[in-house]
N, C-alpha and C positions, 0 to 999 in steps of 0.2 A: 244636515250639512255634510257629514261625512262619506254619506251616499251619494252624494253629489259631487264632491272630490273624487270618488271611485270611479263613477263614470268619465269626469272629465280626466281623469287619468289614462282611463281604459282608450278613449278617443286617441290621447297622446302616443300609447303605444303602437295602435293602429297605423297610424303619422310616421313613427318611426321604425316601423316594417317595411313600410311606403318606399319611406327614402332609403334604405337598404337594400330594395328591390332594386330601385333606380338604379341607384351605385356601383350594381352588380351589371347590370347593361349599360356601363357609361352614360348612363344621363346624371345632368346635373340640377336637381329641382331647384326652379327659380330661390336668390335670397336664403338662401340655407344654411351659412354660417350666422348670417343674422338672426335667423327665427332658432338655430341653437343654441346663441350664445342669451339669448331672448326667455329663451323657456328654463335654459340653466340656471338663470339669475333669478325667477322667479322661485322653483322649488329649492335652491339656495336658502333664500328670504324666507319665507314658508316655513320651511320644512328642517332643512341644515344647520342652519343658523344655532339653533336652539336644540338641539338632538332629544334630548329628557321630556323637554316639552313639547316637541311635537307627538311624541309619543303619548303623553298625557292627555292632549287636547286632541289629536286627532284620531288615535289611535292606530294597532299593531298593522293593521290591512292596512291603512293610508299611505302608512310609512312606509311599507315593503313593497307598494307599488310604485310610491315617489322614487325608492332605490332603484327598483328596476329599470325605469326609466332614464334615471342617471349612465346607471351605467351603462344600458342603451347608447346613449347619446358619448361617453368616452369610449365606447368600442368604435361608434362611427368618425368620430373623430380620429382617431391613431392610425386605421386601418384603411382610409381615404385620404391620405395629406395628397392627392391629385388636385381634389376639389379645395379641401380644408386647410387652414393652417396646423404648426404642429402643434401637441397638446401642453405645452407650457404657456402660447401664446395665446391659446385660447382659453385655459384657466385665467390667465391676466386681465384679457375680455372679460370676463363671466364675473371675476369677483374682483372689480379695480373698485366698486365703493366700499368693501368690506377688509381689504388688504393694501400694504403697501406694497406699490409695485415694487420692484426687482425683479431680474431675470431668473427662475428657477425660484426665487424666495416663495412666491405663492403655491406652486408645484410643491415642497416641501411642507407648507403652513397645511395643503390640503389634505397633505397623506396623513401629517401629525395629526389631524380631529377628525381624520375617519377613521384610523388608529384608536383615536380616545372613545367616537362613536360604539365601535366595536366594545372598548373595555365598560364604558358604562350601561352595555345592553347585555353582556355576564352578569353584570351587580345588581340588573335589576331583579334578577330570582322569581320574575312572573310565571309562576307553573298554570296558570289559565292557558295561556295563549304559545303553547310550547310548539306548536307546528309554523304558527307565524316567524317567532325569536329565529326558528331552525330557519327558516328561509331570509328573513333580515342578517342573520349573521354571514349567510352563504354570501348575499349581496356585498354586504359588506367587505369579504374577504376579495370575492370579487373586483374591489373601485381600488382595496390596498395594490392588487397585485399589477391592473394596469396603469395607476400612475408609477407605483413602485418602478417598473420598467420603464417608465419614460422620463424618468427622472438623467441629467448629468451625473456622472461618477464626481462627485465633491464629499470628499474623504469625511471630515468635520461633521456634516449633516447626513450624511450615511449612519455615520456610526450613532446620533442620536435617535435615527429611525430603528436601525437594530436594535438599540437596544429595547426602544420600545415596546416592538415585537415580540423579543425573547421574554420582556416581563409580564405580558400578558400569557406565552405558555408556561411560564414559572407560577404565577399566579392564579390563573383559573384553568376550567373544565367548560369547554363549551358543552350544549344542549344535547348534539348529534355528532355521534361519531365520526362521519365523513367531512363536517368542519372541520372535525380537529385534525384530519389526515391531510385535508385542502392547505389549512391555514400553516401546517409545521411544513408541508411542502414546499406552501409558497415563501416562505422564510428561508426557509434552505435556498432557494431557486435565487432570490434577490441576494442572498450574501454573496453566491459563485459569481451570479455577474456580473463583482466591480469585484475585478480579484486583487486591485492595487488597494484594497480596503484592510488594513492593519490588524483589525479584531477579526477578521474571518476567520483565521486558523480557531483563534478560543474558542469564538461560539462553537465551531465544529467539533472542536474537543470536546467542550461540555458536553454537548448533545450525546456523542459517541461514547461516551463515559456515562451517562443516563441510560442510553441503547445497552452498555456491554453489563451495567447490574439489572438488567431488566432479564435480560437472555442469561445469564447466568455465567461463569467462567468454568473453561476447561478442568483445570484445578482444585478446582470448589472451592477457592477463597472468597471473601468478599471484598467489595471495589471500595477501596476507599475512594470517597465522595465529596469532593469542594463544592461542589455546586447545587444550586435548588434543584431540589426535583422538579421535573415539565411534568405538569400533571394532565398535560393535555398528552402523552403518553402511555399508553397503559402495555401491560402483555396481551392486548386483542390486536392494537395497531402498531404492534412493535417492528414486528418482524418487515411490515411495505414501508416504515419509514425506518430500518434501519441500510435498506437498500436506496431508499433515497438518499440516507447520509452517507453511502457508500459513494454513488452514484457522484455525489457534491465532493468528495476526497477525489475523487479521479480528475473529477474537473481540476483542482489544486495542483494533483500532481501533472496534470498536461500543459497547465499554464508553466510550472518547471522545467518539465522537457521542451515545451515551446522555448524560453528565454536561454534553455541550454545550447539547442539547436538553431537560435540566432546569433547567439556569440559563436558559435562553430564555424556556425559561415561569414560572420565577416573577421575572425582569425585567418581565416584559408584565403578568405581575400587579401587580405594584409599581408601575407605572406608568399604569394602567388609571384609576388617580382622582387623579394628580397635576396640579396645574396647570400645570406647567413639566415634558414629557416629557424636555427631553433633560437639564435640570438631575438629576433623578432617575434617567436611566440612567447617567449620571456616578456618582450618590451610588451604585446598584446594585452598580455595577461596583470602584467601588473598595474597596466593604465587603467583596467576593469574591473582591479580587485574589491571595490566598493559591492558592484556589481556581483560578483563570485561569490562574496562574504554573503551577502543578501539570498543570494540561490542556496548557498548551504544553510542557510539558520530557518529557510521555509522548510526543506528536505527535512531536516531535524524536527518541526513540527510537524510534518506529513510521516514522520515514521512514530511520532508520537499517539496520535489520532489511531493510524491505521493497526496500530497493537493493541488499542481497543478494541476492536473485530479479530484480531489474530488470535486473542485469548479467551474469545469468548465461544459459547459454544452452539455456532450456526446452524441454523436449520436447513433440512433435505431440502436440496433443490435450486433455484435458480442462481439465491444470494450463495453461495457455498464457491462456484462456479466465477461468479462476479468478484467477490471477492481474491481470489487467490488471482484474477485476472489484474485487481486495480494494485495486489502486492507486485506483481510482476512487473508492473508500468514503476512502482517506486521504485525497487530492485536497478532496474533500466537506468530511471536516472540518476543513481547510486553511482553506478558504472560511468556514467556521461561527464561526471564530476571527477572521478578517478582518472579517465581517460584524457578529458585538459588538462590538468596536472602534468601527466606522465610525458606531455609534448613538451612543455615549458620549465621543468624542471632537472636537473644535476642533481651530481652529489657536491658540489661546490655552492650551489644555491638551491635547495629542495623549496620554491616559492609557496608549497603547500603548508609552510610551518607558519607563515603569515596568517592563516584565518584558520576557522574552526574545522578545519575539516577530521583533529585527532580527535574534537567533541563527537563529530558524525560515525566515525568508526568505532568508539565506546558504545555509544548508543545501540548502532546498528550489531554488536555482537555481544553485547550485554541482556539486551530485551528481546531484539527480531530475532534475529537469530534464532534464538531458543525456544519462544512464543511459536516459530514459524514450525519448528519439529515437532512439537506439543499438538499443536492445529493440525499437520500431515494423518502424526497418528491416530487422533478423534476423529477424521474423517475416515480414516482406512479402516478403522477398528473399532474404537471405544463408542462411536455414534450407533454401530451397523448393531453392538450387543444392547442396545436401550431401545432397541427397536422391536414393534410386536411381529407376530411370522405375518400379519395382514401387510403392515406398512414395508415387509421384505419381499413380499412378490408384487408391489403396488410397480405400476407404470413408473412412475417419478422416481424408482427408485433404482430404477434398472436404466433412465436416463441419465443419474447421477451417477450411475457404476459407472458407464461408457466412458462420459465424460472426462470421469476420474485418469482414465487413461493418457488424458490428451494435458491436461491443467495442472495435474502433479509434476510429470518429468518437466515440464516446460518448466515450470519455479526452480527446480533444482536444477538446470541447464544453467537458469541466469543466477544463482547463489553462486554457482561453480566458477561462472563467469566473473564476477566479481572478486572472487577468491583469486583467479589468475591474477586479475589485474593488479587485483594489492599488492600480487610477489613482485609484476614486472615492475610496479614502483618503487616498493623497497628497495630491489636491486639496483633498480636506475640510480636509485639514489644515496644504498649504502645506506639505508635507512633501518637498523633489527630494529627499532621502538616501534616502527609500524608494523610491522610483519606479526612482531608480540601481540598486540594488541587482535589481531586475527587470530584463533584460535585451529590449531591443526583440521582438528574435526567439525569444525562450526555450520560445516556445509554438506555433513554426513550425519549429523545428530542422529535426526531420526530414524536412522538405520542402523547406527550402533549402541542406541539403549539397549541392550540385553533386560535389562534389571523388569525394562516396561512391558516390553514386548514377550517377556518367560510369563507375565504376569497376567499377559492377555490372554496368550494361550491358555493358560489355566482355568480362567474364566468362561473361557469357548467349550473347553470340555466339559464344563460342569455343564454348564447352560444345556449341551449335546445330549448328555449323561440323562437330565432333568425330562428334556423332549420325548427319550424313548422311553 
């Protein structure tokens, strides 16, 4: 019986080449939403329904090609709404005797039990069939990611999808490696999509805090740890997904600089026919101070996250590079915050005393700050001496010198930068608490540590000393 499901499966795929050829030269094969909402419902019935048990009764092959098929048939779906409806309306079709309608209800119900598909095919521990489980779970991950994207931003049910997610890489070890790199990808990818999603900062923290004791700290402390360990992490896949959780902070912080640089412009709009500029960026700015508070307390968790990459200790090459790139985007809009202030504010009314912005510059010269000098000098030095003479004349590492040239002085342009601006405020505003809180040298650290730097040298000579 089961060879005979393979075949009629095999036919299915075949069918479903077919009409992807079609698709691809505009034709539209006769009745085709019909015979996919048709053959949906069937391996639904079948096969979905019951996930354990079809596995059971049918077995590993049947299942992996029923999946593939599926998700066949949601890629032609999404990728064709010419022909097709979109894919919420066509899950609705497909399982309106298995579910109660609402709009997006089923679209969520489905992600949830291929979600759970997924976690009861880790539990199942079948070491027989380990090349199939590796391809069922890839599918699997697969049907997460394209409904995951087709889903509405609805906060509420986001956030119990994530979590679901994350408790599956807290909790297990997939089969194959490159699942586990697909599936923590694709998690990262679905959190940044819906950036108005509340837990995105944590989960990113988490993870990034997983990432930076994985990699180790500049310091050689160790992390202290709230969170489970992702065991779907290791030190073999650390280092491509810690660029992917980089990759996910920049997104955060662009979503910041975007909402920065929309308030910017309709300030200057607002302003553009007033008689009294600054009296009106005052009135601007306090009508949006909801708004402002909100942009500083995201800034404040994007400098939190991004300190766990700042102190930890990066490896040669691309992320090194990325990184000191996505500090420089927060640094920026560090600045972008300073610099609405500095329009809208007096020393009769300094309106930046209103919201957190004295949390933000604790923050930012308490940990970045100094993290960010610590990180300079590991890349300029203490990395280049843990390195063998192979990996000093390697290519990559003669890319990373170059580089170094161009991504160092850029951070300390916008540190600099920053540091001006805090003065022009303080003074605007007669303000020494803020100025204090800036530290003289905060923006020169890493050039006036004598203490590190006598320390390295010394190291260099011996190492010298050792060679000849």
């Amino acid at each position: 019986m089961n060879e005979l499901w393979c075949f009629v499966l095999r036919l299915l795929q075949n069918y479903l080449c077919f009409v992807e050829e079609q698709l691809k030269n505009n034709e539209n094969p006769p009745n085709l939403y019909e015979n996919l909402c048709n053959v949906t419902k069937l391996l639904y019935s079948h096969f979905l329904f019951n996930f354990l048990e079809a596995l059971r009764c049918f077995g590993y092959l049947v299942v992996k090609q029923v999946l593939e098929c599926y998700v066949q048939i949601l890629s032609i779906v999404c990728s064709n709404r010419v022909y097709l409806n979109d894919l919420d309306k066509f899950i609705s079709d497909c399982y309106a005797h298995f579910l109660v309608y609402d709009k997006q209800v089923e679209l969520f119900s489905v992600l949830n039990n291929t979600i759970s598909y997924l976690d009861d095919l880790i539990n199942c521990n079948q070491l027989k069939n380990i090349s199939l489980i590796e391809s069922i779970e890839y599918q699997l991950i697969k049907c997460i990611s394209i409904i995951g994207f087709s889903i509405e931003n609805d906060s509420a049910k986001l956030q119990n999808v994530l979590t679901k997610l994350t408790k599956v890489a807290e909790q297990h070890s997939f089969v194959d490696k490159n699942n586990a790199n697909t599936f923590l990808i694709t998690t990262l990818k679905l959190c940044c999509a819906f950036q108005n999603h509340k837990d995105n900062m944590n989960m990113l923290a988490g993870w990034a805090q997983s990432s930076s004791k994985l990699i180790g700290r500049i310091d050689g402390k160790s992390t202290d740890f709230n969170m489970k360990c992702l065991k779907l992490k290791t030190v073999f896949n650390n280092s491509t997904l810690s660029m992917e959780l980089c990759k996910c902070l920049r997104e955060e912080i662009k979503h910041i600089s975007w909402s920065l640089s929309k308030l910017e412009a309709e300030k200057k709009v607002s302003t553009t026919a007033a008689v009294c500029p600054l009296k009106q960026n005052k009135t601007f700015v306090q009508d949006h101070l909801e708004t402002v508070e909100t942009i500083i307390q995201q800034t404040i968790k994007a400098m939190s996250i991004a300190n766990y990459f700042v102190q930890s200790k990066i490896p040669l090459g691309q992320m090194t590079e990325f990184l000191f790139e996505t500090v420089c985007d927060l640094i920026n809009a560090i600045n972008g915050i300073i610099k609405l202030f500095h329009d809208c504010s007096t020393a009769e009314d300094p309106t930046y005393k209103t919201t957190s912005l004295s949390e933000l510059f604790l923050y930012y010269n308490k940990r970045i700050i100094p993290n960010i000098s610590k990180l300079i000098i590991f890349v300029e030095h203490k990395r280049k001496l843990q390195l063998t003479p192979k990996e000093k004349t390697s290519a990559k590492f003669k890319v990373d010198a170059r580089c170094q040239i161009t991504y160092i002085p850029k951070l300390v342009k916008i540190l600099e930068v920053v540091y001006n601006s805090t003065i022009d405020l303080s003074k605007k505003c007669k303000d020494e608490e803020l100025l204090s809180k800036l530290r003289l040298t905060s923006c020169r650290d890493f050039s006036l540590d004598m203490k590190i730097l006598n320390k390295l040298q010394s190291l260099q000579e011996v190492v010298e000393d050792t060679s000849v």
